[in-house]
C-alpha positions as CSV (number, residue, x, y, z in Angstrom):
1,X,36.5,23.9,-20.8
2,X,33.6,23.1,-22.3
3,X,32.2,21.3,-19.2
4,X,32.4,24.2,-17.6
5,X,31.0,26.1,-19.8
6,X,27.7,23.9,-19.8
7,X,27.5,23.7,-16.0
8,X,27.5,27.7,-16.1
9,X,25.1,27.3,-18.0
10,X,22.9,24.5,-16.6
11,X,23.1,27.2,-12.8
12,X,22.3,29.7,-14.9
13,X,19.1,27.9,-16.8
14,X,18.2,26.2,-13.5
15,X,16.3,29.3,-11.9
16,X,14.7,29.9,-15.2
17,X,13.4,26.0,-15.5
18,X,12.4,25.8,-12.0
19,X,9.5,29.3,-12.6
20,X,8.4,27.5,-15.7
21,X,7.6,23.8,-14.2
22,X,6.3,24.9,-10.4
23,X,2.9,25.4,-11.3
24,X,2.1,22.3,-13.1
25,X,3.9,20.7,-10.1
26,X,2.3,22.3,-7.8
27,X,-1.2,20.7,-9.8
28,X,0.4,17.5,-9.5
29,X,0.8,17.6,-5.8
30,X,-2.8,18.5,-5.5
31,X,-3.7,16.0,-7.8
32,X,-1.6,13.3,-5.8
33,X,-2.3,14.6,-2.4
34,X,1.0,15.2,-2.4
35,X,0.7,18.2,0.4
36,X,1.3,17.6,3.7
37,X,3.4,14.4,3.3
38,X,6.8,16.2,3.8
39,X,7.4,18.1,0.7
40,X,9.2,21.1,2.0
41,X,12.1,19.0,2.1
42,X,12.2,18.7,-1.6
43,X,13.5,22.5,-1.5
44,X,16.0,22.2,1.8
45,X,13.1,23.4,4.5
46,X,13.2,20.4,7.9
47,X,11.6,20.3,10.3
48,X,12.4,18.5,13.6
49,X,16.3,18.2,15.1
50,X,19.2,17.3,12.7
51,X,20.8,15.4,15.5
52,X,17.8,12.9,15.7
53,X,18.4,11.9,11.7
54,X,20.7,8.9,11.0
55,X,23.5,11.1,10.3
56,X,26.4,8.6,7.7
57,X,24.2,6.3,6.9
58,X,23.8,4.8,2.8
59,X,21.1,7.2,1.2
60,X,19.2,6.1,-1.6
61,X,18.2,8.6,-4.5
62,X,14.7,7.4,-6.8
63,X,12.9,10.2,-7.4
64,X,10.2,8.3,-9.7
65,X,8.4,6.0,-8.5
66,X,9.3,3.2,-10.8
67,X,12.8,4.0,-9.1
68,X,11.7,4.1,-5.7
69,X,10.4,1.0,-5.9
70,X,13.7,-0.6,-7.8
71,X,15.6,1.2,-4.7
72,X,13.9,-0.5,-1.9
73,X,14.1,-4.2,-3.5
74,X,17.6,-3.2,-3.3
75,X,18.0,-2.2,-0.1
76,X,15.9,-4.6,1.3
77,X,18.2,-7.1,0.1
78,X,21.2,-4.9,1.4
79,X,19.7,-4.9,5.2
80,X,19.4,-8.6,4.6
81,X,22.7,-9.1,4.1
82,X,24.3,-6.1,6.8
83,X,21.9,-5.7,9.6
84,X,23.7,-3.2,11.0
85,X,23.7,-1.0,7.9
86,X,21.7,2.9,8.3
87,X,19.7,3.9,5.0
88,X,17.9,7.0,4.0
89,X,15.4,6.8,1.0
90,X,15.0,9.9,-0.6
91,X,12.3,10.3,-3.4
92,X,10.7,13.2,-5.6
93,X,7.1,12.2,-5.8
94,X,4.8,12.3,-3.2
95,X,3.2,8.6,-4.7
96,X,7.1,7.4,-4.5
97,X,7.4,8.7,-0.4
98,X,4.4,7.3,0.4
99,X,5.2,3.7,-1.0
100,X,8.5,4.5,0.7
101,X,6.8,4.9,3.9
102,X,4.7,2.5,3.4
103,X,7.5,-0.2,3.1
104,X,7.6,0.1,7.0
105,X,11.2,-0.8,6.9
106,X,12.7,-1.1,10.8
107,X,14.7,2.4,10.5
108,X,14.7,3.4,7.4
109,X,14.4,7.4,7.1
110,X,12.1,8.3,4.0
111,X,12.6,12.2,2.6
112,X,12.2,13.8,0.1
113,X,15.2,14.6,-2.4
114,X,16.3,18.3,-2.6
115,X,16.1,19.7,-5.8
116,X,19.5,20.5,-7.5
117,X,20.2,24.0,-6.1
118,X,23.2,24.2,-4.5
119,X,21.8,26.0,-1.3
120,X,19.2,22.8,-0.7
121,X,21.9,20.0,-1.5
122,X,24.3,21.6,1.1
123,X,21.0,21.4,3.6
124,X,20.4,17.8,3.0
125,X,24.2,17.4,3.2
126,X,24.4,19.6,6.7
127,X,21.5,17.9,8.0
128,X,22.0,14.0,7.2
129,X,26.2,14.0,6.5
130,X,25.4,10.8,4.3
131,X,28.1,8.6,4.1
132,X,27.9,7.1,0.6
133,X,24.5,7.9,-2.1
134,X,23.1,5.4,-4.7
135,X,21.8,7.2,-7.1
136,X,18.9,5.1,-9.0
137,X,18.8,4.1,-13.3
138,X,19.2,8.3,-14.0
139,X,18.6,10.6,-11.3
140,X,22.7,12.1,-12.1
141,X,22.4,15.7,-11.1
142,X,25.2,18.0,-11.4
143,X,25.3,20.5,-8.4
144,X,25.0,17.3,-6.5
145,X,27.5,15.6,-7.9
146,X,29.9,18.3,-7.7
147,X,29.1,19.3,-3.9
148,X,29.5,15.3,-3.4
149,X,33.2,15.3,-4.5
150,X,33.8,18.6,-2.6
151,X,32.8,16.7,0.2
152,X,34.4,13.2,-0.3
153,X,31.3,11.5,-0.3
154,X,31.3,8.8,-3.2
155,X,28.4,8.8,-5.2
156,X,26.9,5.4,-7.3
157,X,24.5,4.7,-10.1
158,X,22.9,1.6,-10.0
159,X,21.0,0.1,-12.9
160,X,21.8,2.6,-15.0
161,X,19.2,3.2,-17.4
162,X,20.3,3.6,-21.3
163,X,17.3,3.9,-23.8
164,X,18.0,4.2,-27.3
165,X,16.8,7.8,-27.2
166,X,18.3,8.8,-24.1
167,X,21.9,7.4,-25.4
168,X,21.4,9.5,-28.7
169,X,20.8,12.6,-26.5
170,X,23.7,11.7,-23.8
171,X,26.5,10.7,-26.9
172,X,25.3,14.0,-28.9
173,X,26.3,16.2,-25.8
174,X,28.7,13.4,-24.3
175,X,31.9,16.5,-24.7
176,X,30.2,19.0,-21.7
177,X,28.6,16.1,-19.9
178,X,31.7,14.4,-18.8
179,X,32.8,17.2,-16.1
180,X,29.7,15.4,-14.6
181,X,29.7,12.0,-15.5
182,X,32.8,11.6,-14.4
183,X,32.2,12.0,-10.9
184,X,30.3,8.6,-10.5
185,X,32.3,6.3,-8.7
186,X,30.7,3.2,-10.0
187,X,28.0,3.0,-12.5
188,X,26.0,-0.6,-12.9
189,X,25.0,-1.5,-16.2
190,X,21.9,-3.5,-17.3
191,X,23.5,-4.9,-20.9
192,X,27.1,-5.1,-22.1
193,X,26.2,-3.2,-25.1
194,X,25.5,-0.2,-22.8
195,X,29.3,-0.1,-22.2
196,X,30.6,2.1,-24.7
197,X,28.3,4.8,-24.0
198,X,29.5,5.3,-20.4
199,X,32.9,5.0,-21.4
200,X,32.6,8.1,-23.9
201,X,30.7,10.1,-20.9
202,X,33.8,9.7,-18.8
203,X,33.5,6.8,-16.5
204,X,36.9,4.8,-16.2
205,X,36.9,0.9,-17.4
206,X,37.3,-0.5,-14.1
207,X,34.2,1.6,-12.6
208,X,31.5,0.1,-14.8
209,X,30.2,-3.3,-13.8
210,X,27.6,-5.6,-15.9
211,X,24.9,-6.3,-13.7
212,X,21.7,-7.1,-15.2
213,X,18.7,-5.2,-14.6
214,X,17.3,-5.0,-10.7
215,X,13.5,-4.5,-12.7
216,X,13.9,-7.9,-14.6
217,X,15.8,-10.4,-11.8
218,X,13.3,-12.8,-11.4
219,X,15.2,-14.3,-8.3
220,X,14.3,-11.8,-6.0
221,X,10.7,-11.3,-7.2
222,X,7.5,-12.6,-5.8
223,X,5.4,-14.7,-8.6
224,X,2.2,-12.7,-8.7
225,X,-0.2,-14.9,-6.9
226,X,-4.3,-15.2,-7.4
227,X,-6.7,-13.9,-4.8
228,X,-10.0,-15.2,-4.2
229,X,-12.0,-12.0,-3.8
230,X,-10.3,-10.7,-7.6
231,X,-11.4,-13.6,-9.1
232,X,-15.1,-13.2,-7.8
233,X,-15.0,-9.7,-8.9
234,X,-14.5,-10.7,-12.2
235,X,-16.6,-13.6,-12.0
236,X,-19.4,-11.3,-11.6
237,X,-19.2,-10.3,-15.1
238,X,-20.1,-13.9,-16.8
239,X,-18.2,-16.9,-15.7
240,X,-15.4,-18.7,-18.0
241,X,-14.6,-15.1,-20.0
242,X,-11.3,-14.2,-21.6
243,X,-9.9,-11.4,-19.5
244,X,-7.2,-9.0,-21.8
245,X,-5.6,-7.0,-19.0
246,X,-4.0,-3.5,-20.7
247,X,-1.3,-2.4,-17.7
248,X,-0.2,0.9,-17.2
249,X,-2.4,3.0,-19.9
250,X,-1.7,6.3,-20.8
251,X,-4.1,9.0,-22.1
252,X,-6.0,7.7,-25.6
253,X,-5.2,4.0,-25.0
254,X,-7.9,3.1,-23.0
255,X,-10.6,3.3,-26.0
256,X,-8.2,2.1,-28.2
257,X,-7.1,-0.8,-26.5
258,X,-10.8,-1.7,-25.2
259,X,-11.9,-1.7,-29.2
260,X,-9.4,-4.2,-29.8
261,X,-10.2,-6.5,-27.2
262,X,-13.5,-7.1,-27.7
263,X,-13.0,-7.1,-31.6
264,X,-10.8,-10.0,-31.1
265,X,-13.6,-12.1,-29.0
266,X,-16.8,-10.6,-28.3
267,X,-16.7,-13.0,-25.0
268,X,-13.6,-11.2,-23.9
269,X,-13.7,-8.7,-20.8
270,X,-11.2,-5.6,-21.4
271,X,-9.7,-4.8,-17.5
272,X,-7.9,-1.5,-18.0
273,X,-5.6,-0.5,-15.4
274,X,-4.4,3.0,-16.1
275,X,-0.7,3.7,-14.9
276,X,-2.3,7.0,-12.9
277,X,-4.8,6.2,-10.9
278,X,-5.8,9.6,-10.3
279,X,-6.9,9.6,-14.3
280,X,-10.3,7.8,-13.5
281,X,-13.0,9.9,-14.2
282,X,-11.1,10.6,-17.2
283,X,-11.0,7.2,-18.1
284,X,-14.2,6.7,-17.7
285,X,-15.7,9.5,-19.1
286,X,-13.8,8.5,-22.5
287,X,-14.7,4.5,-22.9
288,X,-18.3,6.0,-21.7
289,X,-18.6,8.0,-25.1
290,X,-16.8,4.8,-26.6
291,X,-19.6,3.1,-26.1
292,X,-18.8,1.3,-23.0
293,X,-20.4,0.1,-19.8
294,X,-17.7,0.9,-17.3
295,X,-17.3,-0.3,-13.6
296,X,-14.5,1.3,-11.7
297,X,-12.9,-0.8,-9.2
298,X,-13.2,1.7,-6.7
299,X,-17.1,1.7,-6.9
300,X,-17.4,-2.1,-7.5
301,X,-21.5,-3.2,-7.9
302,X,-22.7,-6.1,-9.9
303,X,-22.3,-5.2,-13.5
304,X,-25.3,-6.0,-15.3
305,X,-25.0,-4.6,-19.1
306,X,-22.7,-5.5,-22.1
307,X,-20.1,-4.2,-23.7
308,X,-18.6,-4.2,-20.2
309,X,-15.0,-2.6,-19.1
310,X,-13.9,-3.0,-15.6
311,X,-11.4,-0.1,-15.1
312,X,-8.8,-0.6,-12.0
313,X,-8.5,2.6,-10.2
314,X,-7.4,1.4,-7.1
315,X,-3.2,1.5,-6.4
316,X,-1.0,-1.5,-5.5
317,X,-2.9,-4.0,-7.2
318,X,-1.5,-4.3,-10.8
319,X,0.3,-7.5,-9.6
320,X,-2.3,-9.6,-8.5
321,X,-4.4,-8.6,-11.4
322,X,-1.4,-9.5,-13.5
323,X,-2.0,-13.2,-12.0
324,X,-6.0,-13.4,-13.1
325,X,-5.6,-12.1,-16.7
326,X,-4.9,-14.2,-19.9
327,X,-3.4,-11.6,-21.6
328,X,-1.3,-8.8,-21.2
329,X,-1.0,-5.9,-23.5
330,X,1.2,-3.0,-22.7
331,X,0.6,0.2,-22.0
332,X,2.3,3.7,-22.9
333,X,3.5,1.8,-26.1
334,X,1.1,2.5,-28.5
335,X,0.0,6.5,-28.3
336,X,2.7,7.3,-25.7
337,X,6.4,6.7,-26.4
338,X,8.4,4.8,-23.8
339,X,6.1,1.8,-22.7
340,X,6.0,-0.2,-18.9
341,X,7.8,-2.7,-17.5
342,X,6.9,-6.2,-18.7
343,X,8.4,-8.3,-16.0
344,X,5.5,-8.7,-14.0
345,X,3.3,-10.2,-17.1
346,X,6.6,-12.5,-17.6
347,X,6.6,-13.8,-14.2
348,X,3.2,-14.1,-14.1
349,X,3.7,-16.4,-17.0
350,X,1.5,-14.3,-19.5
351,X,1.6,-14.1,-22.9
352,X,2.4,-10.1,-23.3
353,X,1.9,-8.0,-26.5
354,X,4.0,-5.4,-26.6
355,X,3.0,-1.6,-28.6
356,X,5.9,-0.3,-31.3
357,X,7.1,2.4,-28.2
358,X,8.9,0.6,-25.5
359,X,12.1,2.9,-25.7
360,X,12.5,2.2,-22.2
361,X,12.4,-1.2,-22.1
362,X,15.3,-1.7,-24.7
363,X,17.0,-4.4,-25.4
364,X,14.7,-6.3,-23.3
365,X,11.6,-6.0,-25.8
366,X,13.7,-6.3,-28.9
367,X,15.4,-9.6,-27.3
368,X,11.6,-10.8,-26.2
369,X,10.1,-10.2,-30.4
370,X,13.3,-12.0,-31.5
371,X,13.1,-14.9,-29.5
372,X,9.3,-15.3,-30.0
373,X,8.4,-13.8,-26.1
374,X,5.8,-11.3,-27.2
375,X,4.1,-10.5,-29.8
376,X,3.9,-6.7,-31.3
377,X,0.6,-4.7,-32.7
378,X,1.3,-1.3,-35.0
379,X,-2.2,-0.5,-34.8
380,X,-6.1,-1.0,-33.4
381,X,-7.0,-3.8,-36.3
382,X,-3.2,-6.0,-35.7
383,X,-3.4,-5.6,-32.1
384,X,-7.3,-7.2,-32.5
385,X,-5.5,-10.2,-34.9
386,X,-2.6,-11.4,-32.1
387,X,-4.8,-10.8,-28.8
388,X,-6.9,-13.6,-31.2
389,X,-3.1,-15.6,-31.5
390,X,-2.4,-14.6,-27.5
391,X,-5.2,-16.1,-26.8
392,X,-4.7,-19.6,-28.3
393,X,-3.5,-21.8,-25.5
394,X,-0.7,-23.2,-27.3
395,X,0.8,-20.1,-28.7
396,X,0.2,-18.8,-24.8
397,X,2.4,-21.4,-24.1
398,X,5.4,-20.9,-26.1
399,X,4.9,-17.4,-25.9
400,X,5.0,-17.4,-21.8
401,X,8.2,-20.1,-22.4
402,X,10.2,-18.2,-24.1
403,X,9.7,-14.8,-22.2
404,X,10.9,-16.6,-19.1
405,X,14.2,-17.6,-21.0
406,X,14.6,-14.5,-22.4
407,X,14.1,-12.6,-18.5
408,X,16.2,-15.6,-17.2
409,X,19.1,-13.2,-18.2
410,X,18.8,-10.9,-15.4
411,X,18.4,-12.9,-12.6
412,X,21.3,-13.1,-9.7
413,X,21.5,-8.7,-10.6
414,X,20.6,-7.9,-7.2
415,X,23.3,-9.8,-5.9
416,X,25.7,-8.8,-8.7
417,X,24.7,-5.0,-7.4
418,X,25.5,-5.4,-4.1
419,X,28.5,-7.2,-4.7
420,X,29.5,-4.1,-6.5
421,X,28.5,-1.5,-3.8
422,X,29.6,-3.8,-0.9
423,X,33.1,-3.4,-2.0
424,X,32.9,-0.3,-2.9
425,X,31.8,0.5,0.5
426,X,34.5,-1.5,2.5
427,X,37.4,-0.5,0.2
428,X,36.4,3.2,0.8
């Protein structure tokens, strides 16, 4: 009763919440250059045959990006493994289709999701017949669901995400969400203490698998690796200094974090790569009344005054930054709440320091302060005092030890996902 109470609701609301968050999407797009790439799919308009889709293949649901890319590490392992298997990648950003797209995977179909009206999940349905979804860390949406199971087609959520806060906000309502909930077939957890939450939203015992996280298995991720023409880049700012990379940055960061740095060693060059790259004149304009001489990556000329920040506003190249820095700090964890995936600074074998936000990273970051894998700054003046500890070669080295250990935990959860979904498939 009251499940269907809330879904009433959530079709009535839906209309409502759609007026309200079109125009700032509609900036976005423009912003992202997001128009043109396909988008009238995201509200059931196609163009082009139905009968030339691949009609029952497995579709894939990531509408972030973060999630798009988590979805094609796992279906790039699944075509590995079954050839002859048909995918569909559906996304919701226009940055997520075109790193889809730009995958270039041998007959993959890349589209946009619909949104959660019932009219435009019955198109997508219509017009691909999928014959199985995987629905990525927490894109559960209940018109779709519901049409699904009208349908018979089973519906997956693989590496289910669980932050602290999200898991307070999905227990409080846990009584109307379970009509939903419910109605995942299988749902892949990331850590056995995640287990009791999915069992109060509804999901049977036998349907929820431990896993591991796809974002942290280090088996089936490249090392970042050095490149010549980086290093020269940053070797045109003095030879033999420090670099203190801050990844993913969010508005208000960028000065703070830049501070810090070089209060910790004048020597040291801040490299701030903000998490949009779109944000650069912003960016800039703010470490410019700072104080700071910035050089944007884009516009790359021989820097030639001090203090110096070398801003990365170019996509696709966090990784390989990663691999030149000697620190890692971050982002989105010290004036923004969530924080950014640290497995890429791990791998890299960096020592990270980590902001007090990273809700989303949880239990990861907690198990990486425990065990003496990061270190943690509150503030501008302690986050100066451990990039001075990061920095110590021997503390780098335990630091960079440990965080491998403490990853080491994931590894094998692509296979342990596909393991899952595999059956799943043939025993349907």
């Amino acid at each position: 009763m009251i499940g269907s109470l809330a879904f009433l609701i959530y079709r009535a609301l839906m209309p409502l919440l759609f007026l309200i968050a079109f125009p700032g999407w509609v900036l976005k797009m423009l912003r992202r250059s997001g128009f043109g790439t396909g988008l009238n799919e995201r509200i059931g308009i196609y163009y082009g045959k139905a009968e030339f889709e691949p009609s029952g293949a497995i579709h894939f649901h990531a509408v972030s990006v973060g999630e798009t890319m988590l979805a094609l590490k796992l279906l790039k392992a699944w075509a590995t493994e079954k050839p002859s298997a048909r995918f569909v990648l559906a996304t919701g950003t226009a940055t997520g289709h075109h790193l889809a797209t730009s995958a270039a995977i041998p007959g993959l179909r890349v589209t946009y999701a619909p949104l959660d009206f019932p009219w435009m999940i019955r198109r997508y349905f219509d017009r691909f017949e999928p014959e199985r979804i995987v629905l990525i860390e927490g894109e559960v949406w209940p018109n779709l669901l519901r049409i699904a199971e009208n349908r018979g087609i089973r519906v997956d959520l693989a590496n289910a995400r669980t932050s602290p806060r999200s898991a307070r906000r999905l227990l409080k309502f846990a009584p109307a969400l379970r009509l939903f909930f419910s109605k995942l077939s299988a749902v892949c957890i990331q850590e056995e203490g995640h287990r009791a939450l999915w069992l109060e939203l509804g999901i049977a015992p036998e349907n929820i698998h431990l896993t591991g996280s796809l974002k942290f298995d280090s088996e089936s991720a490249p090392v970042p690796a050095l490149d010549p023409a980086f290093a020269e880049m940053l070797a045109a700012f003095g030879k033999n200094r420090p670099v203190v990379l801050a990844a993913s940055t969010f508005p208000g960061e960028e000065e703070m974090l830049a501070r810090a740095i070089i209060a910790a060693d004048s020597a040291a060059l801040p490299v701030i790569v903000p998490r949009h790259a779109e944000r650069r004149a912003e960016v800039a304009r703010a470490l410019s009344n700072a104080g700071f001489i910035v050089t944007l990556r884009s516009a790359f000329s021989q820097p030639t005054k001090n203090p110096q920040v070398f801003v990365i506003d170019t996509t696709g190249e966090l990784a390989t930054w990663t691999a030149h820095a000697d620190v890692i700090i971050i982002g989105k964890s010290f004036l923004s709440v969530g924080g950014q995936n640290p497995a890429e600074a791990i791998l890299a074998g960096k020592p990270l320091i980590l902001g007090p936000r990273m809700d989303n990273f949880q239990p990861l970051a907690r198990h990486l302060l425990e065990n003496g894998g990061a270190l943690v700054a509150d503030d501008e003046v302690s986050l100066a005092l451990v990039i001075r500890t990061a920095l110590d070669p021997a503390c780098a080295a335990d630091l960079t030890d440990m965080a491998k250990r403490v990853l080491s935990s994931h590894n094998g959860a692509i296979n342990r996902h596909l393991s899952v979904l595999q059956q799943a498939l043939s025993s349907a």
